[in-house]
PyMOL Python script that loads the backbone (N, CA, C, O; Angstrom):
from pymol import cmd

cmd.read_pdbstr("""\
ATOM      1  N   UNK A   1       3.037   6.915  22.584  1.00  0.00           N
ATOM      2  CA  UNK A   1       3.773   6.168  21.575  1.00  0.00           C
ATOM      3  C   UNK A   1       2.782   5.645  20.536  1.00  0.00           C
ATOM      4  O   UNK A   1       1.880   4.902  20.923  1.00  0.00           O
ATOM      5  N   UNK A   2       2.896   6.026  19.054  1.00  0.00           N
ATOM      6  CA  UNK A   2       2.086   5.730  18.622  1.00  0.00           C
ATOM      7  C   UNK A   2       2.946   4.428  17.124  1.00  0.00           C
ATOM      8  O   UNK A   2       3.812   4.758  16.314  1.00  0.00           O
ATOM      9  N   UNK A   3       2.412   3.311  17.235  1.00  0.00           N
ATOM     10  CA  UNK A   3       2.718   2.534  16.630  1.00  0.00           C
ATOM     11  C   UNK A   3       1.922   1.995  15.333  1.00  0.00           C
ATOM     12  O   UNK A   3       0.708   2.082  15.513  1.00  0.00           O
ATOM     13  N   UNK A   4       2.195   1.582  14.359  1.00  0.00           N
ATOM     14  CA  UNK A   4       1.379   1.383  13.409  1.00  0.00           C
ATOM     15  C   UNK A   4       1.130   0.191  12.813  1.00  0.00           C
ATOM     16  O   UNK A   4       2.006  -0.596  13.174  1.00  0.00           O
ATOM     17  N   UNK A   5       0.471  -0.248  12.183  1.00  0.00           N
ATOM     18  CA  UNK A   5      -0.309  -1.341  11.897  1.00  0.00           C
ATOM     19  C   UNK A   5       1.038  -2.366  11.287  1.00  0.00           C
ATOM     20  O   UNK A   5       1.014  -3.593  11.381  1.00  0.00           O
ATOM     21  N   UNK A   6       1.824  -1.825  10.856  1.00  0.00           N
ATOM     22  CA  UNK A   6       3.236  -2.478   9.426  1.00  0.00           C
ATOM     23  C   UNK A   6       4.048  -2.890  10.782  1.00  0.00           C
ATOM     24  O   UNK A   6       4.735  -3.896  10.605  1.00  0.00           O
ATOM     25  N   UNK A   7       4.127  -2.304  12.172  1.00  0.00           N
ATOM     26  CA  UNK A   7       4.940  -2.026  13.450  1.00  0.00           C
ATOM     27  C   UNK A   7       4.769  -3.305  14.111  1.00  0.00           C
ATOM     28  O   UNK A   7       5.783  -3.961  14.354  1.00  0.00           O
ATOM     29  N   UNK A   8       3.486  -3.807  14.476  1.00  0.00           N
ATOM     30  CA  UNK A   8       2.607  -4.142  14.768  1.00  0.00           C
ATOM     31  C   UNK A   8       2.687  -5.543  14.365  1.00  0.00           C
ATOM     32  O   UNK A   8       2.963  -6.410  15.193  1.00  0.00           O
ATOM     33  N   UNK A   9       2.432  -5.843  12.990  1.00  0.00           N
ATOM     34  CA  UNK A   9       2.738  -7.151  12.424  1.00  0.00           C
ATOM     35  C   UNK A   9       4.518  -7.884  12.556  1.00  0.00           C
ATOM     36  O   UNK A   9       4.858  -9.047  12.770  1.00  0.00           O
ATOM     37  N   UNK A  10       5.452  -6.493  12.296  1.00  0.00           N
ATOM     38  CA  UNK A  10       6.753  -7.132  12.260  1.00  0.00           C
ATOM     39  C   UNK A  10       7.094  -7.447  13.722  1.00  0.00           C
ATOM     40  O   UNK A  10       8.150  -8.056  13.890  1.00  0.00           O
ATOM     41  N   UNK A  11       6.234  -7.071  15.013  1.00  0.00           N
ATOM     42  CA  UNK A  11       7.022  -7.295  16.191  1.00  0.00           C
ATOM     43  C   UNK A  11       6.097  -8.534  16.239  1.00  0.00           C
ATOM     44  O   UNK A  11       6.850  -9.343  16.782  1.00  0.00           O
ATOM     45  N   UNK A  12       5.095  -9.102  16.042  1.00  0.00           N
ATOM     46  CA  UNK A  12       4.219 -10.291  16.503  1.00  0.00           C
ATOM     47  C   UNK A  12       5.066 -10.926  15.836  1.00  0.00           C
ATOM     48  O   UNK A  12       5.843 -11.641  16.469  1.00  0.00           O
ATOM     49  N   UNK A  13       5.179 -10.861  14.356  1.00  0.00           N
ATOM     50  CA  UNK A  13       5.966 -11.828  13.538  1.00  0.00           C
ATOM     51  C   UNK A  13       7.377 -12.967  14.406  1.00  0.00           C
ATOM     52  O   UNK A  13       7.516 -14.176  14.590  1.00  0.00           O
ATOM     53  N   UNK A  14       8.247 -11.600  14.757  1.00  0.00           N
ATOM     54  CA  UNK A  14       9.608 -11.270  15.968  1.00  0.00           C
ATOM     55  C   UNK A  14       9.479 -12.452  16.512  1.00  0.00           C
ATOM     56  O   UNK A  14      10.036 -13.548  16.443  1.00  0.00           O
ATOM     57  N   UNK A  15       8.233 -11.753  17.312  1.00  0.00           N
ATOM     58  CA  UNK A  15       7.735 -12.820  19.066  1.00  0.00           C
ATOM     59  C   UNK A  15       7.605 -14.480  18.358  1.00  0.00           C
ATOM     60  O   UNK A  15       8.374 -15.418  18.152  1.00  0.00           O
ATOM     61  N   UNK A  16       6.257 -14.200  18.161  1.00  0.00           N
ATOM     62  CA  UNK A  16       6.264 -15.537  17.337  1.00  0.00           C
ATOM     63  C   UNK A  16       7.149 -16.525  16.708  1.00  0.00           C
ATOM     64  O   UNK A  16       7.010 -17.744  16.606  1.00  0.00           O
ATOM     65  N   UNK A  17       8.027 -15.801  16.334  1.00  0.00           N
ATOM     66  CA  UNK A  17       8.975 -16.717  15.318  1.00  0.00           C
ATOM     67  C   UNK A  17       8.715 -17.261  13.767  1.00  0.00           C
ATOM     68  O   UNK A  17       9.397 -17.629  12.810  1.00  0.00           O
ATOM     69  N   UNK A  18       7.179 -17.071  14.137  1.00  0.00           N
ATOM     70  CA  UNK A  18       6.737 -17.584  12.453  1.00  0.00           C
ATOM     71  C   UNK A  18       7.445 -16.882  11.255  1.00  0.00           C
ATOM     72  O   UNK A  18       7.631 -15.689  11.015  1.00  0.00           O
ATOM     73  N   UNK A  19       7.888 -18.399  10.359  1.00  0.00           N
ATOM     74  CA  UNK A  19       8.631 -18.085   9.671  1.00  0.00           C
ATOM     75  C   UNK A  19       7.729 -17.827   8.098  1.00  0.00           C
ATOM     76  O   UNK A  19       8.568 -17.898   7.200  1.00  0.00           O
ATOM     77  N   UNK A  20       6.857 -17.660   7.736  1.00  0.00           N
ATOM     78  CA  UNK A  20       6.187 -17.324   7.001  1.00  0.00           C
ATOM     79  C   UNK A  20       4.679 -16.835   7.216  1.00  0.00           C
ATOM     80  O   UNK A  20       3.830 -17.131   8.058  1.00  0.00           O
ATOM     81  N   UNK A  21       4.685 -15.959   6.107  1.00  0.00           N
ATOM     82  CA  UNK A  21       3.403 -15.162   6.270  1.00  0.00           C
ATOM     83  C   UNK A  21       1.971 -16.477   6.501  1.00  0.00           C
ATOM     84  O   UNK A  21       1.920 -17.649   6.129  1.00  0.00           O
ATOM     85  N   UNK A  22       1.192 -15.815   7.092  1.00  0.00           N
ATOM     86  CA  UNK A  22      -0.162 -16.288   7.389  1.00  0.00           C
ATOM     87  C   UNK A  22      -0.970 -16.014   5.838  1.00  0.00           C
ATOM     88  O   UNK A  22      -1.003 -15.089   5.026  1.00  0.00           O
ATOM     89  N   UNK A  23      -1.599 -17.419   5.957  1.00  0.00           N
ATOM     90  CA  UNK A  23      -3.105 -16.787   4.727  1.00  0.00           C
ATOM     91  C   UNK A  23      -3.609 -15.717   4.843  1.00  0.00           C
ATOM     92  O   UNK A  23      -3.483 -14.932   3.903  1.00  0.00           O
ATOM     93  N   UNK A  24      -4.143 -15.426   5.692  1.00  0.00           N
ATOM     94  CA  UNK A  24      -4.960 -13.588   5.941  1.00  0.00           C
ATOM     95  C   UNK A  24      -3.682 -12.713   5.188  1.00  0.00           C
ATOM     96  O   UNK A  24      -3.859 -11.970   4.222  1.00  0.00           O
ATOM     97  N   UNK A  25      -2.614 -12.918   5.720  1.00  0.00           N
ATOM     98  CA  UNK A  25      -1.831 -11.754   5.245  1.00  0.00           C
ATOM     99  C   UNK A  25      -1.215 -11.827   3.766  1.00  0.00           C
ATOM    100  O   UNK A  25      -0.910 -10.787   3.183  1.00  0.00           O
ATOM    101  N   UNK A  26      -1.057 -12.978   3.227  1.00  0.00           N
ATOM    102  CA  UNK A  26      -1.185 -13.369   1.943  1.00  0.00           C
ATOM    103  C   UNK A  26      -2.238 -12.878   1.186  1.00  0.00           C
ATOM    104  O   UNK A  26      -1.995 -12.221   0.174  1.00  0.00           O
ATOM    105  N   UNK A  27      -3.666 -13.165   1.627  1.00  0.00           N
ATOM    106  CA  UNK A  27      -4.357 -12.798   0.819  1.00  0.00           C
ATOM    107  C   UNK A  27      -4.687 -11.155   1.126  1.00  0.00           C
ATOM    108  O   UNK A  27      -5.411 -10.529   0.352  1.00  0.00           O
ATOM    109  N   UNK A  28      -4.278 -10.718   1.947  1.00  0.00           N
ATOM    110  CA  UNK A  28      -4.478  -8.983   1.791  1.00  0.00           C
ATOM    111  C   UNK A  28      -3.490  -8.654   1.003  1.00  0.00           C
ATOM    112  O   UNK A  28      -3.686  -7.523   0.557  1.00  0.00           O
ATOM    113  N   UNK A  29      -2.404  -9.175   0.582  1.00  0.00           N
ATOM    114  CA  UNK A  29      -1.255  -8.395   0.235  1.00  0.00           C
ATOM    115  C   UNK A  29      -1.237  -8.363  -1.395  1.00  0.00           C
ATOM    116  O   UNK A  29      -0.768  -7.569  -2.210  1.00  0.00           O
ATOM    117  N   UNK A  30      -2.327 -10.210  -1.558  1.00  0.00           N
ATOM    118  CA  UNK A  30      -2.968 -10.117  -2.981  1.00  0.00           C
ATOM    119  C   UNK A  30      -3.998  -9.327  -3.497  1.00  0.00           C
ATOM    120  O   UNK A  30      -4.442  -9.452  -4.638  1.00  0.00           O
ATOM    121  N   UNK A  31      -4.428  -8.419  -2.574  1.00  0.00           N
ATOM    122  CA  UNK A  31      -5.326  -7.902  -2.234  1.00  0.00           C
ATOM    123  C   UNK A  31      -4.973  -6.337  -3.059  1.00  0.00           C
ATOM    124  O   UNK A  31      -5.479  -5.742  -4.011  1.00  0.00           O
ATOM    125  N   UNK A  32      -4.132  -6.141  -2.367  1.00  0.00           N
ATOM    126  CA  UNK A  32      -3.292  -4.872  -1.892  1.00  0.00           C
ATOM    127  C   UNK A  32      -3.613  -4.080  -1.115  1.00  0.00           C
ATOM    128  O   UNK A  32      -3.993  -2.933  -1.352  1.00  0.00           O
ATOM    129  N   UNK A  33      -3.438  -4.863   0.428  1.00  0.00           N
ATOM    130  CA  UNK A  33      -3.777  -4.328   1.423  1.00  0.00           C
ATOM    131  C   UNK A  33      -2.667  -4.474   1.923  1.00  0.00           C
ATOM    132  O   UNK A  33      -2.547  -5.584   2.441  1.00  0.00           O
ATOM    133  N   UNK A  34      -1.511  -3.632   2.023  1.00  0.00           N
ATOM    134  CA  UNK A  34      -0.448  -3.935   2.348  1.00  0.00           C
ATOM    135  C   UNK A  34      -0.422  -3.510   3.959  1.00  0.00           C
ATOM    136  O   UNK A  34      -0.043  -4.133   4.951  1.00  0.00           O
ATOM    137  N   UNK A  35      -0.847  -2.511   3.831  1.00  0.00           N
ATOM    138  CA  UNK A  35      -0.509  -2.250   5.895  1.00  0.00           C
ATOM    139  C   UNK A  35      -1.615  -3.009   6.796  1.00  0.00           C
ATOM    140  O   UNK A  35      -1.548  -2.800   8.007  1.00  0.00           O
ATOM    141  N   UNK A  36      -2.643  -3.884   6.311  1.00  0.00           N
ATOM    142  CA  UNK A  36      -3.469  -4.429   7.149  1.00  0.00           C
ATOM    143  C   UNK A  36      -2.738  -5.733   7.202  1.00  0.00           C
ATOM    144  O   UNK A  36      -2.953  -6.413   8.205  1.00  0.00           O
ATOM    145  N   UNK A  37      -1.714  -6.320   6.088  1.00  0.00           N
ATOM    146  CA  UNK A  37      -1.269  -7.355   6.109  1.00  0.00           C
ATOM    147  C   UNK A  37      -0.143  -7.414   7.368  1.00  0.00           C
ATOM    148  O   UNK A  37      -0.002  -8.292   8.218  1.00  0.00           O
ATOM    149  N   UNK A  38       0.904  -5.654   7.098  1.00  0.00           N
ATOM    150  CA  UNK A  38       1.998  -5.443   8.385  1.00  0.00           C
ATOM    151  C   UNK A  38       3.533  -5.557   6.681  1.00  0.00           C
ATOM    152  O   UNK A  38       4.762  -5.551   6.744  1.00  0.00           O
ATOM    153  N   UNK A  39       3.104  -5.595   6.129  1.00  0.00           N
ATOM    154  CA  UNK A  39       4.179  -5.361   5.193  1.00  0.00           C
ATOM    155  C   UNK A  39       4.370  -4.359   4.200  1.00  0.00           C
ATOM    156  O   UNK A  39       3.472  -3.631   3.775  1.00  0.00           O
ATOM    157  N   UNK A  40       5.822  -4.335   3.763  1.00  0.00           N
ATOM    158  CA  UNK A  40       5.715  -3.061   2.922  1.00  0.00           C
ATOM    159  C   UNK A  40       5.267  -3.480   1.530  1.00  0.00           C
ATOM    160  O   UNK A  40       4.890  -4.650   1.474  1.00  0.00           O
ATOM    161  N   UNK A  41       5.224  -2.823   0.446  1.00  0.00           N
ATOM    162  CA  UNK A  41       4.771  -3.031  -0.688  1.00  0.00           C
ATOM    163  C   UNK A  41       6.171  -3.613  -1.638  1.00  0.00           C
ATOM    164  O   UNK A  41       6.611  -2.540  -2.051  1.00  0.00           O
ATOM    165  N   UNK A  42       6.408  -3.893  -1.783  1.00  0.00           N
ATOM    166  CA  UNK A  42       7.096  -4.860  -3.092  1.00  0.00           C
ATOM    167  C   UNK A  42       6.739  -6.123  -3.806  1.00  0.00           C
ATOM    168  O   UNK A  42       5.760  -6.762  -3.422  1.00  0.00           O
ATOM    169  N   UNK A  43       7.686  -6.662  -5.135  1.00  0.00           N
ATOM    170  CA  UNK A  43       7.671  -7.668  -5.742  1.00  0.00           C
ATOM    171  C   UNK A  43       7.386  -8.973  -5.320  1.00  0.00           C
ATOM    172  O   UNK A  43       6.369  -9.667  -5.285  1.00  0.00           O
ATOM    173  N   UNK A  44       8.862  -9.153  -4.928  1.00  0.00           N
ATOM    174  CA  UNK A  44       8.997 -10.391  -4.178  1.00  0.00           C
ATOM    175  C   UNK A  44       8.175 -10.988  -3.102  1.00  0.00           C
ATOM    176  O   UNK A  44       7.952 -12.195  -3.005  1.00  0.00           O
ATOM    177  N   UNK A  45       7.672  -9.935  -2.177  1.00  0.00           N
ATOM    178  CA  UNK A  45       7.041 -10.034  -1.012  1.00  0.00           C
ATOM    179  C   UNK A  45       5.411 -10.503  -2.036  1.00  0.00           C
ATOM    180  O   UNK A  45       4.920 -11.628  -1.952  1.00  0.00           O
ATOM    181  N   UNK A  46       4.890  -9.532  -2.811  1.00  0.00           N
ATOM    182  CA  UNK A  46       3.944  -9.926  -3.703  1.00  0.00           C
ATOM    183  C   UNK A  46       3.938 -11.431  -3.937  1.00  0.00           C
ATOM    184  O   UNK A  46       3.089 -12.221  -3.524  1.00  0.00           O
ATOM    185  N   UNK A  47       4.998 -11.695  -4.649  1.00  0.00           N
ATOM    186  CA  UNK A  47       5.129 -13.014  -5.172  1.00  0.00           C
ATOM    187  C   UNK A  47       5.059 -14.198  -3.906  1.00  0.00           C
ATOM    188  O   UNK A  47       4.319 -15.181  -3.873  1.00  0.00           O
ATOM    189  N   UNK A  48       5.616 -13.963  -3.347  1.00  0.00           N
ATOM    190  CA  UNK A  48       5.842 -14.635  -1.933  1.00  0.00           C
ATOM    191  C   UNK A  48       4.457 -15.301  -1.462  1.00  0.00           C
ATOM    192  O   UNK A  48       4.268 -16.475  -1.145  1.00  0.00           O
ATOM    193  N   UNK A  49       3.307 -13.971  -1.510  1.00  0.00           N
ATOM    194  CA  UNK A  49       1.990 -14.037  -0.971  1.00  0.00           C
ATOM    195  C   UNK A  49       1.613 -14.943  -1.955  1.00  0.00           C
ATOM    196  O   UNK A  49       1.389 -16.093  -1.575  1.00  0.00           O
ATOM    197  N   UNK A  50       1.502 -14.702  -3.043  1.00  0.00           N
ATOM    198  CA  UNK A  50       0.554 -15.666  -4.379  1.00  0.00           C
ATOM    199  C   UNK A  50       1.220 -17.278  -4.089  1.00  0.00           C
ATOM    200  O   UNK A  50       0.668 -18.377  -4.040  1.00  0.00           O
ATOM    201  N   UNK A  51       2.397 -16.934  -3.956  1.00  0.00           N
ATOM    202  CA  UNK A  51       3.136 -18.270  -3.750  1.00  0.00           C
ATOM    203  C   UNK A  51       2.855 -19.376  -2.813  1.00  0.00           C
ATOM    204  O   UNK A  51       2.885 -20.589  -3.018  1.00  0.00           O
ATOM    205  N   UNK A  52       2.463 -18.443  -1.311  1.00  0.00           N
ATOM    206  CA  UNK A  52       1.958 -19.144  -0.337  1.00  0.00           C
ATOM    207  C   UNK A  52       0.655 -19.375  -0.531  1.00  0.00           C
ATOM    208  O   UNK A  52       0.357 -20.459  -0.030  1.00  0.00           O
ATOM    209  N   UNK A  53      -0.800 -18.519  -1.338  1.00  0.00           N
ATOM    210  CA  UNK A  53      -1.553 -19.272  -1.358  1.00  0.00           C
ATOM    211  C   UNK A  53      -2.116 -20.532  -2.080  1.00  0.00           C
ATOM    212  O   UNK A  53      -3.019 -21.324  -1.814  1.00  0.00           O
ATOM    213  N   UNK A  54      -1.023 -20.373  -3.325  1.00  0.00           N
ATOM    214  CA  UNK A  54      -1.499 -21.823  -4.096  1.00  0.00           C
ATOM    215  C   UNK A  54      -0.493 -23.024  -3.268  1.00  0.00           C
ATOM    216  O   UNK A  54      -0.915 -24.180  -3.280  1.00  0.00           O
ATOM    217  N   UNK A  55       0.806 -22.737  -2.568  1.00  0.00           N
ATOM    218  CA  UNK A  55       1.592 -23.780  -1.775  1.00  0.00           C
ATOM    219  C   UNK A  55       0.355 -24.370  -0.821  1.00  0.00           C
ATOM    220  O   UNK A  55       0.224 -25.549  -0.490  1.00  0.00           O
ATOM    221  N   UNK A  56      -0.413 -23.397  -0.506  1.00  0.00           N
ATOM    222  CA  UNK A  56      -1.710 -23.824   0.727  1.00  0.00           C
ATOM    223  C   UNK A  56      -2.663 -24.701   0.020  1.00  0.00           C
ATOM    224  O   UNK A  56      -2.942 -25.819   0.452  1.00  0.00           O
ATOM    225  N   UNK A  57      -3.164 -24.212  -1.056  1.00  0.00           N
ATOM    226  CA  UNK A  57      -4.314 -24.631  -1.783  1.00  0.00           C
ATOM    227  C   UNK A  57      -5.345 -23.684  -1.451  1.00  0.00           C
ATOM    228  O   UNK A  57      -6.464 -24.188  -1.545  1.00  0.00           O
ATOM    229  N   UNK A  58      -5.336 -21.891  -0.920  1.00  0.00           N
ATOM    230  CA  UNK A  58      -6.006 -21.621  -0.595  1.00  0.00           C
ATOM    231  C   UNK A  58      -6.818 -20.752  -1.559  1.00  0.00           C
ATOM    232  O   UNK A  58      -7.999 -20.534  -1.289  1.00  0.00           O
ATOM    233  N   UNK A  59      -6.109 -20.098  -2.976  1.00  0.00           N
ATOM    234  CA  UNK A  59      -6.151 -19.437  -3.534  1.00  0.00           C
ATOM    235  C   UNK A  59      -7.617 -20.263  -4.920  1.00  0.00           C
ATOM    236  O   UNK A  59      -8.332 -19.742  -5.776  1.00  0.00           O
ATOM    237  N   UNK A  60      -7.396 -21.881  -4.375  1.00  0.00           N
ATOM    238  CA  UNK A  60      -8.749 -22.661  -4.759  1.00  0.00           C
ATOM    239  C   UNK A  60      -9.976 -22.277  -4.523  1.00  0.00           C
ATOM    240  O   UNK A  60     -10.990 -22.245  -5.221  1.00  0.00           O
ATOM    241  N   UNK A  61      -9.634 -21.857  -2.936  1.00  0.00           N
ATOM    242  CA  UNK A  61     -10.838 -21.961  -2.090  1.00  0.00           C
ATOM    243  C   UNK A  61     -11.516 -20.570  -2.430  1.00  0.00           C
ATOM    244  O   UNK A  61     -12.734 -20.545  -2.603  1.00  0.00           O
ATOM    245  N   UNK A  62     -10.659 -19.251  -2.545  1.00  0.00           N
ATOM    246  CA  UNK A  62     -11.272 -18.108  -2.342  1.00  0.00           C
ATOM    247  C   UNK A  62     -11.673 -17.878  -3.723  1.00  0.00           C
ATOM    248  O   UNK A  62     -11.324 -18.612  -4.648  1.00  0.00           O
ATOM    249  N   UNK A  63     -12.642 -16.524  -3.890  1.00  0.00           N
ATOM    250  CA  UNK A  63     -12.959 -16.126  -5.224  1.00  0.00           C
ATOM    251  C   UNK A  63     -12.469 -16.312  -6.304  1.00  0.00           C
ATOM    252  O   UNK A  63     -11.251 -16.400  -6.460  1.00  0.00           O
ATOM    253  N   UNK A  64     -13.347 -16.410  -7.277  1.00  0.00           N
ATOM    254  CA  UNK A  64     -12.915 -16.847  -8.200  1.00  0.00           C
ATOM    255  C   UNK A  64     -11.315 -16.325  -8.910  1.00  0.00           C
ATOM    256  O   UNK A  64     -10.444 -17.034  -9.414  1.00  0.00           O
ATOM    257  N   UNK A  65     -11.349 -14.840  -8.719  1.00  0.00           N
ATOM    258  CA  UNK A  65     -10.136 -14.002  -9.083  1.00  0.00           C
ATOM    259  C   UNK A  65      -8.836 -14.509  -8.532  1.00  0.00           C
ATOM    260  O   UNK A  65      -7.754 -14.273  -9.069  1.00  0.00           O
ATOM    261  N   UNK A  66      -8.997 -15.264  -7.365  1.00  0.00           N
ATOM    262  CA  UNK A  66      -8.201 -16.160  -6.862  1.00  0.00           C
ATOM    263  C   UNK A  66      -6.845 -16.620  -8.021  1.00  0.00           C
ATOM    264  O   UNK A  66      -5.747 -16.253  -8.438  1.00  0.00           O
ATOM    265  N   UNK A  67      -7.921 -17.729  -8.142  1.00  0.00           N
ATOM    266  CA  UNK A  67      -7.605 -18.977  -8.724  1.00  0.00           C
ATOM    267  C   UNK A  67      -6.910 -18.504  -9.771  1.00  0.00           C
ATOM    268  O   UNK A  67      -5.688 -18.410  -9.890  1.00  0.00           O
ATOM    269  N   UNK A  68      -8.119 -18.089 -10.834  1.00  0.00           N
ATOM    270  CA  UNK A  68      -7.310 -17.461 -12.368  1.00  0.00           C
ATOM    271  C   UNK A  68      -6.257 -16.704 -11.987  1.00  0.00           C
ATOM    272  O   UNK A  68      -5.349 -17.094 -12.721  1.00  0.00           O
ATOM    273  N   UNK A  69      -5.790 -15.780 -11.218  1.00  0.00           N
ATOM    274  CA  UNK A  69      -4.584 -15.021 -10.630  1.00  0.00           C
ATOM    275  C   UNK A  69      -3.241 -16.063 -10.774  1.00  0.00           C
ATOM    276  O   UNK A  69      -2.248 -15.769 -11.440  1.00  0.00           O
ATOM    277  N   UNK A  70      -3.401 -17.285 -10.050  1.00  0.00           N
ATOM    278  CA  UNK A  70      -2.746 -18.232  -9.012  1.00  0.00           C
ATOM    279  C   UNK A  70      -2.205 -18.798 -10.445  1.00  0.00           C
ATOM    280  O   UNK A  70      -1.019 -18.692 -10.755  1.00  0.00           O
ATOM    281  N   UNK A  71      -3.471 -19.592 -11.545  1.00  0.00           N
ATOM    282  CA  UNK A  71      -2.865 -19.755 -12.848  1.00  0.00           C
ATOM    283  C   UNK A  71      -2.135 -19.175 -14.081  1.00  0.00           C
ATOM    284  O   UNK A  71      -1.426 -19.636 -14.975  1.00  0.00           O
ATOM    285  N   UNK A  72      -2.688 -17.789 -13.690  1.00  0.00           N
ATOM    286  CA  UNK A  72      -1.658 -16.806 -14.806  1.00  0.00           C
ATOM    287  C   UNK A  72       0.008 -17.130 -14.316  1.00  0.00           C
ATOM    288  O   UNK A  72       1.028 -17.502 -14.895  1.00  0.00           O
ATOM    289  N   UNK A  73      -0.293 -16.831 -13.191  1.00  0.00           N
ATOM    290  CA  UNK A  73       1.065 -16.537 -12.504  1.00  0.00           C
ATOM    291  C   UNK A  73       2.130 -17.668 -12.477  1.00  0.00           C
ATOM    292  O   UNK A  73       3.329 -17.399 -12.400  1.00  0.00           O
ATOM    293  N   UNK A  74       1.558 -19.219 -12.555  1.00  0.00           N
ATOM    294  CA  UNK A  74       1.771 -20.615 -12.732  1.00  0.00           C
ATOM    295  C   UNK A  74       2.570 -20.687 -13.912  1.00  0.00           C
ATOM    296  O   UNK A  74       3.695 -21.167 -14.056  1.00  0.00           O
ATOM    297  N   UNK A  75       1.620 -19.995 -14.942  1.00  0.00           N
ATOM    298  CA  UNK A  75       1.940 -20.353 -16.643  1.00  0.00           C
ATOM    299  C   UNK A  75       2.705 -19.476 -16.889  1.00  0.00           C
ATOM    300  O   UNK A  75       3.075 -19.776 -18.024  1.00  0.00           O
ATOM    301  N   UNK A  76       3.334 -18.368 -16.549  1.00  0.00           N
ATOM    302  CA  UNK A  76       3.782 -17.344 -16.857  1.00  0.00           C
ATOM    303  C   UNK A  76       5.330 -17.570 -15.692  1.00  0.00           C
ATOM    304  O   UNK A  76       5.791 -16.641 -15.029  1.00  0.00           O
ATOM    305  N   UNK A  77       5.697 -18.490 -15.692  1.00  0.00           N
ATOM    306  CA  UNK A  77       6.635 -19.035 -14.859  1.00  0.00           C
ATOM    307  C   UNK A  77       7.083 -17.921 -13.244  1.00  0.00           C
ATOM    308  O   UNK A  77       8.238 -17.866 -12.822  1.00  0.00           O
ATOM    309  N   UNK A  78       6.609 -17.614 -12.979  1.00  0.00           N
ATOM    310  CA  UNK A  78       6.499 -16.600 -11.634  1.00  0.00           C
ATOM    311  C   UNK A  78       5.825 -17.325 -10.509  1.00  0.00           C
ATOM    312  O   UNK A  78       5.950 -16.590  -9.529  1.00  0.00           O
ATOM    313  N   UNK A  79       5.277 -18.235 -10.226  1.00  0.00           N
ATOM    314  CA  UNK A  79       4.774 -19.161  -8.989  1.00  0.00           C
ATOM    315  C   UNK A  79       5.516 -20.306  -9.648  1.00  0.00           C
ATOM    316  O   UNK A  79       6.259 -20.090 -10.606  1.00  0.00           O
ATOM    317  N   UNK A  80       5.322 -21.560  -9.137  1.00  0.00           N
ATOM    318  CA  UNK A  80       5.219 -22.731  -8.929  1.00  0.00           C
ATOM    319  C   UNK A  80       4.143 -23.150  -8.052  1.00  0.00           C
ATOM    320  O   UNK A  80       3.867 -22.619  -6.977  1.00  0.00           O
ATOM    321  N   UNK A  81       3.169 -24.788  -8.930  1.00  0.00           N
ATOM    322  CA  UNK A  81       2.670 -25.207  -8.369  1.00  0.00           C
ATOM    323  C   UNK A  81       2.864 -26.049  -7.366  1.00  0.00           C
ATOM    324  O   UNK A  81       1.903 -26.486  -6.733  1.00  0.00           O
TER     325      UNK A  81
END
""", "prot")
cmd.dss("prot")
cmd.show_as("cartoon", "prot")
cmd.util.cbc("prot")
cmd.orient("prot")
């Protein structure tokens, strides 16, 4: 049985119950690392990720590309701070 990495994330997710994505998987997905994150590629899900890392304050912490990302996206009414 061979299962895959996208497989993988949605059944831990399942078990877990966690109701929102993790930082790691946020920031891969800002990344565009979509199957290391366990998700598929879209918008919303995109937005979702950027969303959760400035909701964290994490998108402060990481590289600089971060941040300026986190503020385009702020000013350009598509996040909230």
């Amino acid at each position: 049985m061979d299962i895959d990495a996208m497989e993988i994330a949605r059944i831990e997710r399942e078990i877990t119950g966690l109701p929102q994505m993790t930082i790691f998987e946020a920031t891969m997905i800002c990344e565009g690392n979509w199957e290391l994150a366990g998700y598929e590629p879209d918008e919303q899900t995109a937005t979702d990720a950027w969303q959760r890392l400035i909701d964290t304050g994490a998108c402060w912490h990481l590289q600089g590309w971060f941040g300026r990302q986190a503020t385009a996206l702020i000013q350009a009414g598509v996040c909230t701070r």
